[in-house]
C-alpha positions as a Markdown table, in Angstrom:
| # | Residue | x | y | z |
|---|---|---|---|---|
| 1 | Unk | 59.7 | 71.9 | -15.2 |
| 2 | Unk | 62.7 | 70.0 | -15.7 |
| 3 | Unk | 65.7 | 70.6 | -18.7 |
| 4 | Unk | 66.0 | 67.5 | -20.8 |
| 5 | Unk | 69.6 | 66.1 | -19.8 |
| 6 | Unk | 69.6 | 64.8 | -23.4 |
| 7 | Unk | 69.4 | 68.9 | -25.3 |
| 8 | Unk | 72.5 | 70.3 | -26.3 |
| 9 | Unk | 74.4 | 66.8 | -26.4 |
| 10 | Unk | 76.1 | 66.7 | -29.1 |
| 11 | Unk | 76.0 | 63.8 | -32.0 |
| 12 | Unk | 79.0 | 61.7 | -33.1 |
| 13 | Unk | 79.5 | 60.9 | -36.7 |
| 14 | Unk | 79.3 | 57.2 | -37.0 |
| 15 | Unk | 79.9 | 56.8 | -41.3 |
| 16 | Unk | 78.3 | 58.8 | -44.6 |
| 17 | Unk | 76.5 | 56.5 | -47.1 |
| 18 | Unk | 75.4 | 57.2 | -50.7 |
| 19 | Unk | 72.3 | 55.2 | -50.3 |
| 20 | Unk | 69.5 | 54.8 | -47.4 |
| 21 | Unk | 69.8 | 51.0 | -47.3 |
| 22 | Unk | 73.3 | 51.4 | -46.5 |
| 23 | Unk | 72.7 | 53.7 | -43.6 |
| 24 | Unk | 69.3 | 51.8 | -42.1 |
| 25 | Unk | 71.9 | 49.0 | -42.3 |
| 26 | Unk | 74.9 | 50.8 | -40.3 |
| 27 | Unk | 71.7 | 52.0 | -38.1 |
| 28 | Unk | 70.2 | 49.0 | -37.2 |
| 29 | Unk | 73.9 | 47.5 | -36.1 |
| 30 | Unk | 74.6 | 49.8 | -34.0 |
| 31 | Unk | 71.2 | 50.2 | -32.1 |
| 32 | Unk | 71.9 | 46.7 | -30.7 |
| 33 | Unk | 73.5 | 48.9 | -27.8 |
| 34 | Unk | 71.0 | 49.7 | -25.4 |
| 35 | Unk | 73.3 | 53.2 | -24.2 |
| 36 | Unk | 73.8 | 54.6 | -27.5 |
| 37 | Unk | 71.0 | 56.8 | -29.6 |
| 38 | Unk | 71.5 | 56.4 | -33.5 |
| 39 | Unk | 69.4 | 58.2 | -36.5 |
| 40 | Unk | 69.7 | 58.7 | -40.0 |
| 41 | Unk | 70.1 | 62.6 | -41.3 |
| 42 | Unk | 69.6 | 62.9 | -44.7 |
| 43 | Unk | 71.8 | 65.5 | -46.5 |
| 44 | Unk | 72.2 | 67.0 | -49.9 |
| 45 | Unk | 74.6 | 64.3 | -51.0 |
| 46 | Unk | 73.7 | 61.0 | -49.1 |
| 47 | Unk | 72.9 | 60.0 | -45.6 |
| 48 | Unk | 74.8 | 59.8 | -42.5 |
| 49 | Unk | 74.7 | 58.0 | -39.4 |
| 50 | Unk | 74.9 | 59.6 | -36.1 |
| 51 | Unk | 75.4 | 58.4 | -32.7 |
| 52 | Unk | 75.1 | 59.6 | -28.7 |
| 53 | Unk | 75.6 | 57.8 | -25.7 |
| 54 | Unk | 72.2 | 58.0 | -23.3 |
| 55 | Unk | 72.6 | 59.0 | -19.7 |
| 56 | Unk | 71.7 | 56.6 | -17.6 |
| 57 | Unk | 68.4 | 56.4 | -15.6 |
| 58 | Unk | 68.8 | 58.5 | -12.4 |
| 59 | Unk | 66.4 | 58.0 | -10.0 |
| 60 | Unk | 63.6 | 61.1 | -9.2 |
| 61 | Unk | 64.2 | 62.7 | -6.0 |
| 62 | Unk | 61.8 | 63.5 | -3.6 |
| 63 | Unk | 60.6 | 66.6 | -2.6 |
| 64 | Unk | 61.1 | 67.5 | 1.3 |
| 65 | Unk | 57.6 | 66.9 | 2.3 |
| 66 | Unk | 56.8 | 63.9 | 0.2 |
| 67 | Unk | 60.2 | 62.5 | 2.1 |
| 68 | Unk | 58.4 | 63.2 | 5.3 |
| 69 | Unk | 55.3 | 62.5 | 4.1 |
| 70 | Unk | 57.0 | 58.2 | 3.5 |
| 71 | Unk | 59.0 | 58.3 | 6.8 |
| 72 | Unk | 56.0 | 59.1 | 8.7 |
| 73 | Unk | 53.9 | 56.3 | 6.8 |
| 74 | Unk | 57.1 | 53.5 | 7.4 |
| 75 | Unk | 56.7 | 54.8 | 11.0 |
């Protein structure tokens, strides 16, 4: 089984807002970008915003015999 490449990144603080609107609002702005994870915490006094870039895809490597497995079907 695979780690996650995403557990143990840490989040950014991106602003603190008094009300949820405000936050959804900051939220929704800032998920435009496609390499950037953003949620809503909520906390005893307010909401904040938090933000972390996403790795890009990587592709899956093959295992040995699966590798051999192709070059002998190309063949």
């Amino acid at each position: 089984m695979e780690a996650d490449p995403l557990f143990g990144r840490p989040w950014k603080i991106a602003g603190r807002f008094d009300t949820f609107e405000g936050a959804d609002k900051k939220r929704k702005q800032l998920s435009s970008n496609k390499n950037l994870q953003v949620k809503v915490k909520r906390q005893l006094k307010g909401f904040v915003v938090k933000t972390r870039s996403a790795p890009a895809e990587q592709p899956r490597r093959l295992s040995r015999k699966k590798q051999r497995k192709e070059m002998m079907n190309d063949s």
